[in-house]
N, C-alpha and C positions, 0 to 999 in steps of 0.2 A: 426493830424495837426490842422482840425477843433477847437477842444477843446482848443486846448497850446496856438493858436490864441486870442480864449478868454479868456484865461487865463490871457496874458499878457497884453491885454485892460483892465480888472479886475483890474489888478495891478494899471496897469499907472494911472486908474483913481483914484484910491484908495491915490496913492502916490501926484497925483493934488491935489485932497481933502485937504489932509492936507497939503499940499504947502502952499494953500491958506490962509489958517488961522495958520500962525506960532507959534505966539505967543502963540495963546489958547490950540496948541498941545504942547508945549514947557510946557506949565502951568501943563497941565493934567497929564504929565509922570515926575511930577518933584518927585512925589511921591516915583515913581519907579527907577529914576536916584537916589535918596537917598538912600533906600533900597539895590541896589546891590553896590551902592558906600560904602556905609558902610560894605557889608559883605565882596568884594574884601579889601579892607584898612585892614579889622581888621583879616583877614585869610593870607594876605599877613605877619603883624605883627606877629602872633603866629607862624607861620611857619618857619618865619625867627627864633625866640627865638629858636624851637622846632631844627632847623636845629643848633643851634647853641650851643645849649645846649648837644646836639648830640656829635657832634665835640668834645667838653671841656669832656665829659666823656669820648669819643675813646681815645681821647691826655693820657690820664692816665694813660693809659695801660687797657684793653682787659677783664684781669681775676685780679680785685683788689674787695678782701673784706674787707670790713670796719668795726670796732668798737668803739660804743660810748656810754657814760653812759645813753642818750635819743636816741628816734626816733629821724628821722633827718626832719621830720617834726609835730610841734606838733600847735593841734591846741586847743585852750583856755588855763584853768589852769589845771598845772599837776598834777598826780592823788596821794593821799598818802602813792599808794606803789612807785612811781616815784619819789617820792621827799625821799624818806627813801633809793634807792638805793646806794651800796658802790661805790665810784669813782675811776676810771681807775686808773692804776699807769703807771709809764716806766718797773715798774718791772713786771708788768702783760706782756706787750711787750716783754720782754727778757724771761719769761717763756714760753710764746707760740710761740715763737723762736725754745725755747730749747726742749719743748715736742712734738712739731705736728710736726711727720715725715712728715706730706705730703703738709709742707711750704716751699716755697722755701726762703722768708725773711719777714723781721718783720720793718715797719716802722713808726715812732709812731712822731705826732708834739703837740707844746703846741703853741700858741697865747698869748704873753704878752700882760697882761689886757687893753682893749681899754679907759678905765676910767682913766686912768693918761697920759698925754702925756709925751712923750719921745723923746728928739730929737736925730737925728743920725749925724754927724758932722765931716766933716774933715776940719780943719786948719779954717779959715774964713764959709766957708760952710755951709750949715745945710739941714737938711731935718726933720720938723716937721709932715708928714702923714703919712711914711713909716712903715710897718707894723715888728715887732720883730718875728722872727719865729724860735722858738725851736725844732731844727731838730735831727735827728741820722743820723748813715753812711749810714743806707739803704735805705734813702730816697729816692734816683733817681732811686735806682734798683726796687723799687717796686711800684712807680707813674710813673715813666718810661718816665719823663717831664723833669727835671731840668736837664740838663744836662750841667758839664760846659764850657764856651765859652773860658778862660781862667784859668791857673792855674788847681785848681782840687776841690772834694767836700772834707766836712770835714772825718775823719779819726775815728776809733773805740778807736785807743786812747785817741783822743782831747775828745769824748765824754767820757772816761772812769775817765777821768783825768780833765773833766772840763774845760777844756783850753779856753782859752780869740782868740781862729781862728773863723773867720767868714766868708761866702759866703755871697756875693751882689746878688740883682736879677740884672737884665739886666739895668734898668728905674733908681733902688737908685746908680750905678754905673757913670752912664752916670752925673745925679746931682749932686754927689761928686767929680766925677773926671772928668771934662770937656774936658779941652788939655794935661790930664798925665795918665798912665796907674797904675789900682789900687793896683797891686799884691804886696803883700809885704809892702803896705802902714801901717798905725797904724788909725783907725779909735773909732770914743768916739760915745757908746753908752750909755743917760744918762751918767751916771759919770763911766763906766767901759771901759777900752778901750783895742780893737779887732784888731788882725792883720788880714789882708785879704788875704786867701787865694786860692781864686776861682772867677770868675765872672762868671755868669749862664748865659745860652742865652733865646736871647729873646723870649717870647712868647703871647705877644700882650694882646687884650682889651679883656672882658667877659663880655656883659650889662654893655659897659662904665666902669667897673672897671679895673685899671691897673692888671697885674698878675708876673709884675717885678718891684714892688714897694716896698721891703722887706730886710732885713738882716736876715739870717740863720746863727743861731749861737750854740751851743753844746745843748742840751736840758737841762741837767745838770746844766751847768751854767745857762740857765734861770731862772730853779726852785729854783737857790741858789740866784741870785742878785739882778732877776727883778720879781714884783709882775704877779698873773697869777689867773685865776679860776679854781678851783682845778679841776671840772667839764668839761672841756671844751678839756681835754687831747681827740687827737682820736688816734687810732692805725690802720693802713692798714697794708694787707697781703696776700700776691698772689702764689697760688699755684705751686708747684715743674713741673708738669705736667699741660697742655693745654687739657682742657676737664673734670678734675674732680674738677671743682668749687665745687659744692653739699657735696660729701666727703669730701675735706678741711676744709666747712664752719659748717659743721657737727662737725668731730676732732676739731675746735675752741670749735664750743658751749660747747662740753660736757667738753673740759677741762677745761674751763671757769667757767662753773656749778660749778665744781669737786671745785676747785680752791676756787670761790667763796662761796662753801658753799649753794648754792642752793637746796633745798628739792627736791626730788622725786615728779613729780606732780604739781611742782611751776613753775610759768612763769619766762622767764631770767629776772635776773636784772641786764640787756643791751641789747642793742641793737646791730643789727648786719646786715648788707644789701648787697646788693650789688652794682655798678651801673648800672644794670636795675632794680633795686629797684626804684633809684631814676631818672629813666628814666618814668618810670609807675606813681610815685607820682607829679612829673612835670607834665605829660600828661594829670591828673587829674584837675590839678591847671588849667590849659589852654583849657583843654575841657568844665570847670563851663564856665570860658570868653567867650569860643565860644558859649555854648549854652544863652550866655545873650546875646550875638551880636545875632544870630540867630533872638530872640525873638525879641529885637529893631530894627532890619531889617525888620520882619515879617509885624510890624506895618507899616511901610511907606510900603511895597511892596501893603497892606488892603488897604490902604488911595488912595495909586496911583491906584489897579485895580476898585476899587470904582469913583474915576474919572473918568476913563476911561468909565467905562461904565455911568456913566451920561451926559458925554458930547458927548457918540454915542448916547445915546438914544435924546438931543437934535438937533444931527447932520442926526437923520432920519427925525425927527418931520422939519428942516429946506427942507429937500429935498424931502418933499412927493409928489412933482410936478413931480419932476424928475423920483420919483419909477416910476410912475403912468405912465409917457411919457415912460419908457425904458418898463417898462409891455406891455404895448399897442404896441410897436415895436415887442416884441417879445421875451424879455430876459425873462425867468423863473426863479422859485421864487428861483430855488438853485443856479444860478448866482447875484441877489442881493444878496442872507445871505455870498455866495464869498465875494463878494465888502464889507461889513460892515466887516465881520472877518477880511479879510487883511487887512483891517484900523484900526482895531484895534491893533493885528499883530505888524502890521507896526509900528506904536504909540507905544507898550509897547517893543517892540524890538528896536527901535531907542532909547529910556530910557533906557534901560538895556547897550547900544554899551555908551550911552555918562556917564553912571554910572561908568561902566568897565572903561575907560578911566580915567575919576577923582579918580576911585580908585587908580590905578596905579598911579598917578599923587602923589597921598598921599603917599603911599607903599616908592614913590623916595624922596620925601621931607624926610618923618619922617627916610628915611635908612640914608639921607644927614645934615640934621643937630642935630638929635640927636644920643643917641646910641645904640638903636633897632637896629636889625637888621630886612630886611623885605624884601619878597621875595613872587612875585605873582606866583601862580600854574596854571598850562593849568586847571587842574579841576576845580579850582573857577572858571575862566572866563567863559569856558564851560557853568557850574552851574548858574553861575548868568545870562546867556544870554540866556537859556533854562527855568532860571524859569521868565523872563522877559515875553518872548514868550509865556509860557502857561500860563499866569494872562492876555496878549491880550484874548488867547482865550477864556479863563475862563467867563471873563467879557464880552466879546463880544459876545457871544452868543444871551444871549436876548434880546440883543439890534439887533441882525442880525434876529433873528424869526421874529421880531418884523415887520421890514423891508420887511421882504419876503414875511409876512401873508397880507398885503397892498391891499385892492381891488383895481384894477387900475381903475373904472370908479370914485371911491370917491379919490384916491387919484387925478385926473385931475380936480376936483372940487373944493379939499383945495386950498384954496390963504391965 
C-alpha cells in the first residue's frame, strides 16, 4: 500500500510537470505524434485495399484458374522469349474445354482495344467510357459474378453464330435506359447494333473503378467488327470437383504444352495462376509500401525520442533544486529515475494516443472522400501505442540515471 502510494504521487508529479510546460511537451512528441500518425494512416490504407482486394477475388468464385499469354504482373521490359510467345485463341478455350476431363467450364473474354474510342448509344443517349467486353456463354458459370438481374446471359449459339445480342452491366444500363426498361431494346455499338438481352446485376466500385460500366457481347463478334489486341485474349477455368485445383491446373498446363508445341524441358509459353497467385503478388506490391512507411515513420518516431530525451535531460538540469530537496527529505534515487521515466512515458505515450487519433482521423477522410478504402486494425493501434511507450522509455533512461545519480548536498547548492 506504502509503495502504490508513492507510486501515484510519482505519477501526479510527473503528469504536473508536464502540465506546466504544454507547449514545450506538445513540441517534443510532435515527432512521435507524426511517426505513428503516419504508420496508423498508411496500415489503415493497405489493409483496407488488402481487405478489398480480398473481397473482389472471393466474389469470382473460390476455385478459378486463369490463363494468359504474360504474367499478370510484369515488371520492366519483356524478356525475348516473352515477346516471341504464340497468342491465346478462343480455340485454345474450346479445346481445353473439350480435352481436360477434370474442367468443369471454360470462359475466355477479349477487351476491345482501349486506343480507339467507341461510343455505346441508344436513341439520343450515349455512353463514351464504357468498356466493350467479348464474352462466351460460360462466363458467369465460371467467374460466378455476373449474374443477370434481368432477362438472361448470352447463349452458345449467339456465340456460335456471332449474333448482334448483348448483355449491359448494371451502371451502362442504368445510363442508357433511365425511365424505360432495356430488354429487347436495339442498342448501337460504334456503327453495329445489338439487341439486349440481359441486364447484369450490380456489383459496385473496385479502387473507384466502376465494375458495371460495360457491354458483353459474343466474343466472336468482337474479333470480327471491333478492333482488339491479339495478346490481351484471357481464358478462366474452374474445376469439376472442389479441392483438386493442383490436378486441374496441371491437366491445363500439359495440354496446353502438348497443344502448343512446347519442348520437353522448356518453360510454358503462358502463363497460368491462380487467385492466390495474385493474392501473394498484390501482398507483395503492398508489403514494399509498407516497409517504406515503416522506414519514414522510423525517422520521426528518431527525431521525436531524441527530443524527448533532450528536453528531459534539460528538464533535470531545470530542477536540480528540487532532486536535491526531495533527496534530503528522503526519496531514493529509484523513486527520482520513477519520476523522470514516467515523464518521459507519459510524453511519448500522450504522442503516440494524439498520433493514433489523427491517424484514424486520416484513415476516415481518405475512406470519405477518395476511393481507397481504409480500415484501422486493433494491432496497429496497439503497435503504435507500445512503440510510442518504449521510445519514452528508451530515451528516458539517461536522462532518469542522470537524475537519480544527483548528490543532494550539490544539488541544494545549484541555483
Amino acid at each position: 500500500m506504502i509503495r502504490s502510494g508513492i507510486f501515484r504521487e510519482i505519477f501526479g508529479m510527473s503528469i504536473d510537470s508536464l502540465r506546466t510546460h504544454k507547449l514545450r511537451s506538445f513540441l517534443t512528441v510532435l515527432g512521435i505524434v507524426i511517426g505513428v500518425m503516419t504508420v496508423i494512416g498508411m496500415v489503415a490504407v493497405i489493409q483496407g485495399l488488402n481487405s478489398s482486394f480480398r473481397r473482389e477475388l472471393e466474389s469470382s468464385g473460390s476455385d478459378l484458374i486463369i490463363v494468359r499469354k504474360y504474367d499478370p504482373v510484369q515488371m520492366g521490359e519483356r524478356s525475348e522469349e516473352e515477346r516471341r510467345r504464340k497468342d491465346l485463341t478462343f480455340e485454345d478455350a474450346k479445346a481445353i474445354e473439350e480435352n481436360c476431363s477434370l474442367v468443369k467450364g471454360v470462359a475466355v473474354n477479349l477487351v476491345a482495344s482501349v486506343f480507339e474510342q467507341i461510343d455505346i448509344k441508344y436513341q439520343n443517349i450515349k455512353s463514351d467510357s464504357s468498356m466493350i467486353l467479348g464474352i462466351n456463354e460460360k462466363f458467369p458459370i465460371v467467374y460466378a459474378l455476373y449474374l443477370p438481374k434481368e432477362g438472361r446471359f448470352l447463349t452458345e449459339s449467339e456465340i456460335t453464330h456471332s449474333s448482334r445480342s448483348c448483355v449491359l452491366g448494371f451502371e451502362l444500363a442504368e445510363i442508357l435506359f433511365p425511365h424505360t426498361g432495356a430488354l429487347g431494346k436495339e442498342v448501337r455499338v460504334g456503327a453495329e447494333k445489338f439487341t439486349v438481352v440481359g441486364v447484369l446485376s450490380k456489383r459496385g466500385q473496385v479502387f473507384g473503378q466502376s465494375r458495371d460500366n460495360f457491354v458483353g457481347i459474343p466474343i466472336t463478334t468482337l474479333m470480327k467488327s471491333f478492333p482488339y489486341e491479339k495478346d490481351s485474349i484471357e481464358i478462366g477455368a474452374t474445376p469439376k470437383e472442389h479441392g483438386k485445383m493442383e490436378e486441374t491446373i496441371q491437366q491445363i498446363t500439359n495440354f496446353l504444352r502438348q497443344r502448343r508445341k512446347v519442348a520437353y524441358g522448356k518453360p510454358n509459353d503462358f502463363s497460368i495462376f491462380t487467385q492466390e497467385t495474385m493474392l501473394e503478388l498484390y501482398n507483395q506490391l503492398t508489403g514494399a509500401a509498407f516497409l517504406v512507411m515503416i522506414v519514414i515513420s522510423s525517422i520521426g518516431l528518431m527525431v521525436g525520442g531524441i527530443g524527448v530525451m533532450n528536453i528531459m535531460l534539460v528538464s533535470v538540469k531545470e530542477r536540480t533544486r528540487e532532486i536535491g530537496i526531495r533527496k534530503a527529505l528522503g526519496a531514493k534515487s529509484g523513486d527520482i529515475m520513477k519520476q523522470f521515466l514516467i515523464e518521459a512515458v507519459v510524453l511519448t505515450g500522450t504522442g503516440g494516443i494524439l498520433g493514433i487519433l489523427t491517424g484514424f482521423g486520416i484513415a476516415v477522410v481518405v475512406k470519405a472522400v477518395t476511393p481507397l478504402p481504409a480500415a484501422v486494425t486493433p494491432w496497429s493501434v496497439i503497435a503504435g501505442f507500445a512503440v510510442s511507450v518504449s521510445i519514452g522509455l528508451f530515451f528516458g533512461i539517461f536522462p532518469a540515471q542522470k537524475a537519480a545519480k544527483m548528490d543532494p548536498i550539490v544539488s541544494l547548492r545549484y541555483e
